[in-house]
C-alpha positions as CSV (number, residue, x, y, z in Angstrom):
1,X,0.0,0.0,0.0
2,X,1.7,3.4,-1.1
3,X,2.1,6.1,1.3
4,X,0.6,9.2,-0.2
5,X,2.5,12.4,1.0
6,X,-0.8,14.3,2.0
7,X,-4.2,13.8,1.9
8,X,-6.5,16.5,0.4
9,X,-10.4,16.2,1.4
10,X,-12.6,17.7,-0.9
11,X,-16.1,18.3,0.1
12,X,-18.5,17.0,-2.9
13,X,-22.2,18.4,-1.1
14,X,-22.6,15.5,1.1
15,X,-20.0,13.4,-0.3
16,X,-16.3,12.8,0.7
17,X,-13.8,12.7,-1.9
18,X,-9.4,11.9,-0.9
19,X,-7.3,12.9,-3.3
20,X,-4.0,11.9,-3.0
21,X,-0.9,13.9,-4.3
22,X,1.4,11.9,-6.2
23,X,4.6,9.6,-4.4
24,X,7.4,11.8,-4.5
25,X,9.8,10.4,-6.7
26,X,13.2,9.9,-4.7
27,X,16.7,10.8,-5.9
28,X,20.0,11.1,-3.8
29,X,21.1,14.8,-2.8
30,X,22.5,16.9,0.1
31,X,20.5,19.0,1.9
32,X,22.3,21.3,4.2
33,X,26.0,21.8,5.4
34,X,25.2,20.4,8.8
35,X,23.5,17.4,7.3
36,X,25.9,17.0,4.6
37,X,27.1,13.4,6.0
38,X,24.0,12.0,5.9
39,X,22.2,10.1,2.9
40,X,19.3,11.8,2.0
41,X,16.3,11.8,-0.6
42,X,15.7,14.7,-2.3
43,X,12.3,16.5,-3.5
44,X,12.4,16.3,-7.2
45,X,8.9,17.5,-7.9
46,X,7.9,20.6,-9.8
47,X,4.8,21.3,-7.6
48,X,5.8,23.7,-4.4
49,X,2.9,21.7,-2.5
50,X,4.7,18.4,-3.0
51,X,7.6,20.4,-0.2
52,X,6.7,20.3,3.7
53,X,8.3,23.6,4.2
54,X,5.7,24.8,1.7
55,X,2.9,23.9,4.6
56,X,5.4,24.8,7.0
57,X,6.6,28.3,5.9
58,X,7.1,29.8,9.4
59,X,8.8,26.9,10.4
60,X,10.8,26.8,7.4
61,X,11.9,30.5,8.3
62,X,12.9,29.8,11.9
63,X,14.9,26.2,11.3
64,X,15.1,25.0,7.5
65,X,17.5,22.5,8.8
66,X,14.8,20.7,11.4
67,X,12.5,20.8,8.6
68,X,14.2,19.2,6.1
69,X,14.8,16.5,8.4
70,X,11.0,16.0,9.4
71,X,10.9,16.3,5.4
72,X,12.7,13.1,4.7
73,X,10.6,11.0,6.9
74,X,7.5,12.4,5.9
75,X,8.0,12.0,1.9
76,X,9.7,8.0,2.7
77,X,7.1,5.6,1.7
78,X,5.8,4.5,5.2
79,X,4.6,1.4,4.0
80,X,8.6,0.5,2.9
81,X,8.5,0.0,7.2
82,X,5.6,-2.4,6.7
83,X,6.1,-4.2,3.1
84,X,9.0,-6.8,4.2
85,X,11.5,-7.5,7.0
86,X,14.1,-5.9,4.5
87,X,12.3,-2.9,3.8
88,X,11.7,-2.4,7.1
89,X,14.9,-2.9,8.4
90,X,16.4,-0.2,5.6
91,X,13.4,2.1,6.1
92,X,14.4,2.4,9.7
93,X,18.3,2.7,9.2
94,X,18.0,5.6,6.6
95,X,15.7,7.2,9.0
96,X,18.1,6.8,12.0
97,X,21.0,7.9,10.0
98,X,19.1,11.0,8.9
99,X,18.2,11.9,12.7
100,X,21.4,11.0,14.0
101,X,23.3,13.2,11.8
102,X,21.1,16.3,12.3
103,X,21.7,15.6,16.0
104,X,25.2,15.3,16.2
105,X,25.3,19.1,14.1
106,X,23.5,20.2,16.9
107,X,25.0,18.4,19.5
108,X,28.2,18.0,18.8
109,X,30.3,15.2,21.1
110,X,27.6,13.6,22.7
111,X,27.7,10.5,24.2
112,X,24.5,8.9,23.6
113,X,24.0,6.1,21.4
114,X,22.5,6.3,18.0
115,X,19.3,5.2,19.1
116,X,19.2,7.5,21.8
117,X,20.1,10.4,19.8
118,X,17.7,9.5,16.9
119,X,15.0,9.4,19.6
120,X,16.1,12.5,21.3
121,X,16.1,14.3,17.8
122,X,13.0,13.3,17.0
123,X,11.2,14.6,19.9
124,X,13.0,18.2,19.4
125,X,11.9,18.1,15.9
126,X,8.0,16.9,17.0
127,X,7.7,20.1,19.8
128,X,9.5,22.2,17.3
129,X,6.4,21.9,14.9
130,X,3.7,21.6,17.7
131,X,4.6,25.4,17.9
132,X,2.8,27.6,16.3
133,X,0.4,24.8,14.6
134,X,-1.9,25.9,11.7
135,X,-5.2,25.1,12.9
136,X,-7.0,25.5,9.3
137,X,-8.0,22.0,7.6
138,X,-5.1,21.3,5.2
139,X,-3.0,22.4,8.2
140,X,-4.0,19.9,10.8
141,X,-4.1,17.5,8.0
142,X,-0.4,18.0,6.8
143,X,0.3,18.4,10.8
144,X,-0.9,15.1,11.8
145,X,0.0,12.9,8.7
146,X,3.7,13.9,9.6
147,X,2.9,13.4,13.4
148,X,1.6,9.6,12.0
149,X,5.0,9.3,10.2
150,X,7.2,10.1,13.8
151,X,4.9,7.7,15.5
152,X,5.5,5.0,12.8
153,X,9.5,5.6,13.1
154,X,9.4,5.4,16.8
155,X,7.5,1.7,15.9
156,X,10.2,0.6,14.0
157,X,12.6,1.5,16.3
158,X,11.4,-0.9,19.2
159,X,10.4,-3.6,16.7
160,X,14.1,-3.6,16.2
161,X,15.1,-3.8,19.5
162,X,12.7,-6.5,20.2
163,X,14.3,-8.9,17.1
164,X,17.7,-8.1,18.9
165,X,15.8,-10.2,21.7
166,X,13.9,-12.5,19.2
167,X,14.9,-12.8,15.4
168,X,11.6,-14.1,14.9
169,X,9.3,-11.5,15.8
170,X,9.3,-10.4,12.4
171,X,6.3,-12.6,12.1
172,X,4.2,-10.5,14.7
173,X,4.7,-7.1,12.8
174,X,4.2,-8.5,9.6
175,X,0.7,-10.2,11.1
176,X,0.5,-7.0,12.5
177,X,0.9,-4.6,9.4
178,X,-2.6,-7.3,8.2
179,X,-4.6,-6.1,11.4
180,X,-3.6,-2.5,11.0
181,X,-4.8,-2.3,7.4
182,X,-7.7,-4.0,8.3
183,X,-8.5,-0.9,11.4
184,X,-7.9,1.7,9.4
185,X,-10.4,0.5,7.2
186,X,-12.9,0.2,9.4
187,X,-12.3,2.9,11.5
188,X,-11.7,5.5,8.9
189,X,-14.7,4.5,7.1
190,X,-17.0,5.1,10.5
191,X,-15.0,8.8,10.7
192,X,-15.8,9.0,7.5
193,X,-19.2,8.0,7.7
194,X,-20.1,10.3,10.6
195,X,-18.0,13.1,9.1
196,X,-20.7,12.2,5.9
197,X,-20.2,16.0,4.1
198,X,-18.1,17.8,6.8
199,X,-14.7,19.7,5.7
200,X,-13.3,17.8,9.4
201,X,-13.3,14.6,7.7
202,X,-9.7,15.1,6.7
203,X,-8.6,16.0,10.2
204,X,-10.6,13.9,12.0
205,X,-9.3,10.3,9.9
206,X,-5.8,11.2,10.6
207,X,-6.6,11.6,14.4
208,X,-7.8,8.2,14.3
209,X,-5.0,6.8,12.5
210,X,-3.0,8.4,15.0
211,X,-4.9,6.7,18.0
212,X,-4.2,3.4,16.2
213,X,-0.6,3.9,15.9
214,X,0.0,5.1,19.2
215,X,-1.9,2.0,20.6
216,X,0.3,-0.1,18.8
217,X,3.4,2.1,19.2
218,X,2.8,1.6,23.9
219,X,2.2,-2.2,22.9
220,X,6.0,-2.1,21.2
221,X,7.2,-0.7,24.2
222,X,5.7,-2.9,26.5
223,X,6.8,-5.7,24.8
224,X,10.3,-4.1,24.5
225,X,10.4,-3.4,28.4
226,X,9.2,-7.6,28.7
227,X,12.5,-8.6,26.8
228,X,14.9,-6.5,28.6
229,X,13.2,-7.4,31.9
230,X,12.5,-4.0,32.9
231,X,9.1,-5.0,34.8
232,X,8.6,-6.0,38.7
233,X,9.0,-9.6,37.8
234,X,8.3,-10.5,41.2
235,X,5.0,-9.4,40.7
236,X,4.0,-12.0,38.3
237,X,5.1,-14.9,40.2
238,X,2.4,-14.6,42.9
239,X,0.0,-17.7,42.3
240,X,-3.2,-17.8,40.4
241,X,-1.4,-14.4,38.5
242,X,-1.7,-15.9,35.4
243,X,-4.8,-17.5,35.5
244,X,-6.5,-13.8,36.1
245,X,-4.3,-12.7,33.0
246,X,-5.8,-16.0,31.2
247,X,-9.6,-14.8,31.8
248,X,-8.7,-11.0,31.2
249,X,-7.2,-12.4,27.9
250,X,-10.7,-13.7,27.0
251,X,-12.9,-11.1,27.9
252,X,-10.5,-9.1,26.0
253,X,-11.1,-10.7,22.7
254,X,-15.1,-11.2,23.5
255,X,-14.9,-7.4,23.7
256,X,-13.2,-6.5,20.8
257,X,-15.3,-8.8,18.5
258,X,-18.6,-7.0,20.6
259,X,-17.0,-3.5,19.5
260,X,-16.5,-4.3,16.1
261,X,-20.5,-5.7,16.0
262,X,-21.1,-2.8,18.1
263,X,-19.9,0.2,16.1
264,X,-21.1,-1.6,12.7
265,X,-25.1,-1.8,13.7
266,X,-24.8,1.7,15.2
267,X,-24.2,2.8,11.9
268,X,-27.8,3.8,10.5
269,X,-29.0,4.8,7.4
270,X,-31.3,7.8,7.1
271,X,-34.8,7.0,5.4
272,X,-34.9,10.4,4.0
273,X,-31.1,10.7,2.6
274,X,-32.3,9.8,-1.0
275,X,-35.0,13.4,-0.5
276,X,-32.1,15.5,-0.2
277,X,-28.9,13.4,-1.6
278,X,-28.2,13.4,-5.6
279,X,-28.3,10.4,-7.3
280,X,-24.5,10.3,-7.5
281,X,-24.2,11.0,-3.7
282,X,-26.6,8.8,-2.7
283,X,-24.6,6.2,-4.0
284,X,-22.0,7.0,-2.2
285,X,-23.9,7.3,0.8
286,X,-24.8,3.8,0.4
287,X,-21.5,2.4,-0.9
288,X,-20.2,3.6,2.2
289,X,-22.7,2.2,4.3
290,X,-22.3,-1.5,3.0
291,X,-18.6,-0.8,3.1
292,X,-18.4,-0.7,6.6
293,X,-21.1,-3.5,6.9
294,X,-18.4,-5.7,4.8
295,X,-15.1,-4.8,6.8
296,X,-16.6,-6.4,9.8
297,X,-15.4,-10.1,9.1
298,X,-11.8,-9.1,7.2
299,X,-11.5,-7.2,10.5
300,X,-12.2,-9.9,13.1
301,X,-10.4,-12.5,10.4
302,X,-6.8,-9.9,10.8
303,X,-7.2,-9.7,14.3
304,X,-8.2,-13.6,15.0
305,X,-4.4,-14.0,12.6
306,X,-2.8,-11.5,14.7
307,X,-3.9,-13.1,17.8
308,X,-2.4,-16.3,16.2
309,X,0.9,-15.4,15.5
310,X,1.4,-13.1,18.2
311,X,0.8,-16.3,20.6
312,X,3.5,-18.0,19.6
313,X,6.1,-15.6,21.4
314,X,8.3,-15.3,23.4
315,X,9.4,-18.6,21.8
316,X,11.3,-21.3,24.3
317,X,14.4,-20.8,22.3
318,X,14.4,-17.1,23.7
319,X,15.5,-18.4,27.4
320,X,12.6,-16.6,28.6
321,X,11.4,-17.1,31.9
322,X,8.2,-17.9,32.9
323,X,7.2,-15.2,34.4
324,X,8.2,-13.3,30.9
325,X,5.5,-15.4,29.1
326,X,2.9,-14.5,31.8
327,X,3.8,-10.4,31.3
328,X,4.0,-11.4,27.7
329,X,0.1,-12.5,28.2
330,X,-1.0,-9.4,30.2
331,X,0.8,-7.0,27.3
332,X,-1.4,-9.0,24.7
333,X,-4.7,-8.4,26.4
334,X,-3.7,-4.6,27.3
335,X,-3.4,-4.4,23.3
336,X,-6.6,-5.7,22.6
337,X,-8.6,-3.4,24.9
338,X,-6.9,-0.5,23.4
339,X,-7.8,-2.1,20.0
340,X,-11.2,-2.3,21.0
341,X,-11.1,1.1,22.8
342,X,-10.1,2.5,19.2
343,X,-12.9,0.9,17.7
344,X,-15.7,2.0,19.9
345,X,-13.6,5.8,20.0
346,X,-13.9,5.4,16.0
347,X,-17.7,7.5,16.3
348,X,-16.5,9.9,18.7
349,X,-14.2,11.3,15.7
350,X,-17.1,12.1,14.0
């Protein structure tokens, strides 16, 4: 699945059109003399629109070299971090490389690590753009796509971390990148369902995506924080610990299938639409209507894979202790009541 660089929302009546701007097509360059040791991927587009700093002029005037760098992770196909374990793996490393550089201009001797110092960079670069915000429509939509794009870095960072503890767990994000398709379908189809005409709808999807990633970005480090033992393991050798985390487990998946059934029957067609709707947007009114209606198994069939695959770890061959599996079983069920929490929160965005 490409990763457009913006998404524009046009307003057709009572119809929702996205319109996607073309990929940007990526060539080698250098950007600025404090970033000149870094690989980079130049803007070669003819179209001013197709540039962040042209959303982000007054940043672009205070910091061009901060923006540049937000630039090159914000025009990277995202979906390079979810297609394979090789394009994730090099998705990740350019990224780093492109942090780590701007942060060592900046702060110059340091004696953090890379990962530290990509993380660091990044979070200067994410408050550096949460000032001064444009509030207008294309403006929070720009704002939080690139916001989605920090948030899907940071992901990739910790799935790393975890493989340094098991190889394997490539199989979990790659189930994962399934179940994640399959919410932002759903979920971004109730936005824009309730959004049904409204100029927020652009806004409002990308706030849900962002939910969605940030569930599954706290997940990452939970199970990042399991592998390095960085938990009160003590705690989850008390008996009967994990037979509690066994039922929670199983009222956690009831109630993410209930929200999914839940959040579909809510959605309600009005009677009257066709008095007031076009012919061509009653259509889509009801195309999205029975779109939403048809996600519901794909959904429950990503996450009942997801489940599947992501019970398999930590694997035996891990040396894991036993009371790792247990916190292992806990982290699974947190991250299906945040799942089903951004299901049910899916009609609030509207």
């Amino acid at each position: 699945m490409k990763k457009f660089i913006f998404i524009v929302i046009a307003i057709i009546i009572v119809g929702i059109a996205v319109v996607a701007i073309p990929e940007f097509r990526k060539t080698d360059s250098v950007v600025q003399k404090s970033e000149e040791t870094a690989d980079t991927i130049s803007v070669s587009s003819n179209d001013e629109s197709d540039r962040l700093a042209f959303w982000f002029q007054h940043h672009d005037s205070l910091n061009h070299g901060l923006v540049s760098v937000a630039e090159e992770l914000w025009k990277l196909d995202s979906a390079a971090a979810h297609s394979s374990t090789i394009g994730r793996a090099m998705w990740y490393e350019k990224c780093q490389k492109r942090l780590v550089a701007c942060f060592d201009s900046i702060h110059p001797g340091s004696n953090l690590s890379e990962i530290q110092k990509a993380d660091s960079m990044l979070t200067e670069i994410a408050a550096f753009f949460e000032q001064d915000a444009d509030y207008t429509t294309m403006g929070m939509i720009v704002n939080i796509d690139l916001q989605n794009d920090f948030i899907i870095y940071r992901m990739a960072a910790e799935g790393s971390q975890i493989m340094k503890y098991e190889p394997t767990f490539t199989e979990e994000l790659n189930a994962w990148d399934g179940l994640q398709e399959a919410m932002f379908a759903f979920c971004l189809s109730v936005v824009n369902w309730d959004w049904f005409g409204g100029s927020g709808a652009g806004p409002a999807s990308l706030a849900e995506q962002n939910t969605i990633l940030q569930c599954r970005f706290n997940d990452l480090k939970r199970v990042h924080k399991q592998y390095s033992r960085d938990f009160p393991m003590r705690l989850y050798s008390r008996d009967n610990i994990e037979k509690d985390i066994d039922a929670h487990l199983l009222k956690a998946k009831a109630e993410f299938e209930k929200s999914v059934e839940k959040v579909a029957s809510a959605i309600v067609k009005d009677d009257d639409a066709k008095e007031y709707l076009a012919k061509e947007q009653l259509e889509a009114y009801d195309n999205l209507y029975n779109k939403i209606q048809s996600l519901q198994k794909p959904l429950i069939k990503a996450f009942d894979n997801w489940l599947k695959v992501r019970n398999r770890f930590p694997k035996d061959a891990s040396n894991v202790q036993k009371v790792m599996k247990i916190k292992y079983k806990e982290n699974t069920a947190i991250m299906i009541d945040s799942l089903a929490q951004c299901i049910t929160d899916s009609q609030t965005e509207g």
